[in-house]
N, C-alpha and C positions, 0 to 999 in steps of 0.2 A: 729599492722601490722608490719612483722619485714619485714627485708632489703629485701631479696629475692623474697616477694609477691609482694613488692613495686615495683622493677624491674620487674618481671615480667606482673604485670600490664602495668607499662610504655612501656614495648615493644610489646604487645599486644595492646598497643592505639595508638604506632605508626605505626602499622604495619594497623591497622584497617584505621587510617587516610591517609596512603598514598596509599591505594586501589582504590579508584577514579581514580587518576593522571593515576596511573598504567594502568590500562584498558581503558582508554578513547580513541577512538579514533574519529579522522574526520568525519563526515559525508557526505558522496559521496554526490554529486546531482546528475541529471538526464545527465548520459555520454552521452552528446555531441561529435558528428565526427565533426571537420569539414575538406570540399575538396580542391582541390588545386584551384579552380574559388573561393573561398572564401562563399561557401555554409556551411549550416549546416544542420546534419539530425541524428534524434536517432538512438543508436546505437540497435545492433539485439535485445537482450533481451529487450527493453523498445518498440521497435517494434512487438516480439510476443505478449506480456502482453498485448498492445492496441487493436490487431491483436485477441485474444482470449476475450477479453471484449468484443468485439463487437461483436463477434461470438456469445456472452451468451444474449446481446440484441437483435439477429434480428428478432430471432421467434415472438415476442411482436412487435415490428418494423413491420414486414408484415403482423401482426394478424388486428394492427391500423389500416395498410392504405388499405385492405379490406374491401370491401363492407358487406362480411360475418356478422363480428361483430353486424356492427349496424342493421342488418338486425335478424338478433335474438334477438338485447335488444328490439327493435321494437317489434315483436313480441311476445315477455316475456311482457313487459307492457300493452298490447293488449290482453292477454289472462287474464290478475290478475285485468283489468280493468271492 
């Protein structure tokens, strides 16, 4: 291995080892507002995203708490009976 491959190994393993550091950064938490009464409340985007979750549970949410459902599983184990 002569001089030149040595070096340029060596500076390719530094450069590879100080990639981490380089790109690292913080990880936000959930942004928090808070008011001048000394309230707190998420901010918009962590508001839509809850806002849209629950949107994608409620059809399941009001299919439960109808009478419907169990009025068919009744009647499905009533007919295979």
């Amino acid at each position: 291995m002569n001089v030149r491959t040595f070096l340029r190994c060596l500076i390719a393993l530094a450069l590879l080892g100080a990639a981490p550091a380089v790109f690292a950064q913080a990880q936000p938490g959930l942004p928090l507002l808070t008011g001048t009464a000394g309230g707190q409340s998420y901010s918009l985007p962590v508001q839509t995203l809850v806002f849209l979750t629950s949107l994608g549970f409620l059809p399941a949410i009001i299919l439960m708490m109808s009478s419907f459902t169990r009025i068919i599983i009744v009647l499905s184990l009533l007919r295979h009976a």
